[in-house]
N, C-alpha and C positions, 0 to 999 in steps of 0.2 A: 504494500500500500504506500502513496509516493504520498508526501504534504501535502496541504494544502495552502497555495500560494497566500502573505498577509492581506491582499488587496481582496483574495476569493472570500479570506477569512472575517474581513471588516465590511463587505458588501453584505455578507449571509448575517453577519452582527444588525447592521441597520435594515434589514430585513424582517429579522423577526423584531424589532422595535418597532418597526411602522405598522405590522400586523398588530403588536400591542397598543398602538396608538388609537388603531381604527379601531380597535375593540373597545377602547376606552371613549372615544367620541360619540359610537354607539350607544355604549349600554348609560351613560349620562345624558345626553339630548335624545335620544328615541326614547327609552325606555325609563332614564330619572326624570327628574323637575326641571334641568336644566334647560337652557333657551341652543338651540345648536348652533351659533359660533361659541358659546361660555365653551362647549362638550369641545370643541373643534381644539380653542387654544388650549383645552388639559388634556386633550390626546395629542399635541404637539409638542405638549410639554412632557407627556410620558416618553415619545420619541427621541426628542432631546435627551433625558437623562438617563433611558434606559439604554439606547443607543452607544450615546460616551460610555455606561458603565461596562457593558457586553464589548464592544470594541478596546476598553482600558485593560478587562481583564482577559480575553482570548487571544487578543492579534497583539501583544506590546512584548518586545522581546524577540529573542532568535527564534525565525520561524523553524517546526520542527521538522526532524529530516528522519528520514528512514535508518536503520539501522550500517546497512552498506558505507554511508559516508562521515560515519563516525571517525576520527583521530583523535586516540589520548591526548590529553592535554601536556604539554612539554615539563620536561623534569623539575625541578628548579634547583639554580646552581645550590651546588653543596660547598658550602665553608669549607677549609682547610680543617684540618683537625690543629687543634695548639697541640707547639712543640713541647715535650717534658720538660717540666726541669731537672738539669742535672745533679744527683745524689752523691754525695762520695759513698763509697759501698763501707758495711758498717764490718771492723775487724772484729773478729773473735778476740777479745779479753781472756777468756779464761785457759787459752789454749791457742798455739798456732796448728792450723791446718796442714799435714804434712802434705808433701808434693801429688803423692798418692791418691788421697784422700780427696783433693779437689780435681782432679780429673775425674771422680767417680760421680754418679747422677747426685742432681742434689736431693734431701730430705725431701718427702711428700708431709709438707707443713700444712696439709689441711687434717692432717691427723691430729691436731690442736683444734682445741674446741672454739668456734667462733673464727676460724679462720676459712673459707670457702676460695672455688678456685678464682673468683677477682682479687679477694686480697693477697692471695699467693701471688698473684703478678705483678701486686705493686710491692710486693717485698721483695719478689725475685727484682724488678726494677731497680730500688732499691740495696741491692748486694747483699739479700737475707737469702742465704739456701739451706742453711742448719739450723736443727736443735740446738745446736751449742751457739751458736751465733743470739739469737733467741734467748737463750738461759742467760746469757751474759750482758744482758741488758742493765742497763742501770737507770735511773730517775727521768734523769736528760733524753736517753736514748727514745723511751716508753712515750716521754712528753714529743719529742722528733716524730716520731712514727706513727703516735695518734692525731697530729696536725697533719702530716702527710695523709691518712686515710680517710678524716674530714668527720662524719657523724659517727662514723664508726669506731674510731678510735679511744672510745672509752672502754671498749669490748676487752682492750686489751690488760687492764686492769679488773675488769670486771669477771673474765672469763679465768684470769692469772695465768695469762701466755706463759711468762718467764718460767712461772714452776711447773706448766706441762710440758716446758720445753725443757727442763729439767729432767724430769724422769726421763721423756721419750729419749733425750742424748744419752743417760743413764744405759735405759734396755738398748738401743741400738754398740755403744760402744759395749756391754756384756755381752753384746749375740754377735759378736765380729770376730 
């Protein structure tokens, strides 16, 4: 089924308004009290603003089109993503990492509670890949990296990263 052109669609609008007019001049001067010009000019006047209203509200805007000649409407540009900032990676305190030991995969630090895999990215970002990195946190560090995670960052005292990160270094350095 193809549109219907706005000019077909605002003819067939004052169409049926002048049919509502004449019916209105009708049934007031035939049929009411009224004298027939009174009936004339208020079926002129029904034509008038039923008219405009039928034509304001069917024909105003993009005439509609068939399915066929639809086009998505265009993407819109996408921002850059902002650049990070950069972190100095945090050293292990309580221990240096032998040569070994950091060629090997890092800790799965969602194994701490309250840590899920977005926050493992901004610590991996960050230069947090261990338990012991974690454990050896102190006051500053906790304060650094709950401003770095933003709402969340209370979690990390609230959940006590430092002392699960504690045992978990604990069982992993036992089971090695």
């Amino acid at each position: 089924m193809t549109a219907m052109p706005v000019s077909d669609s605002a003819r067939t609008c004052w169409i049926a308004a002048a049919i509502a007019g004449l019916l209105v001049w009708i049934s007031t001067s035939a049929i009411g009290s009224m004298r027939w010009y009174e009936g004339l000019v208020l079926g002129g006047l029904t034509v008038w603003i039923l008219g405009s209203l039928l034509v304001w509200i069917a024909c105003k805007g993009p005439a509609a089109m068939d399915g066929g000649a639809w086009q998505p409407p265009a993407a819109p540009a996408v921002a850059p993503a902002p650049t990070p900032v950069a972190m100095a990676p945090v050293a292990d305190a309580a221990q240096p990492l032998a040569a070994q030991e950091m060629a090997a995969e890092p800790d799965d630090l969602k194994q701490i509670k309250g840590i899920g895999p977005k926050l493992e990215e901004v610590l991996h970002a960050g230069g947090v890949t261990r338990f012991a990195q974690i454990a050896a946190w102190d006051d500053a560090e906790i304060d650094r990296f709950a401003e770095l995670i933003g709402r969340m960052g209370s979690r990390i005292r609230s959940d006590d990263w430092v002392g699960q990160a504690r045992d978990l270094a604990a069982k992993k350095g036992g089971a090695a």
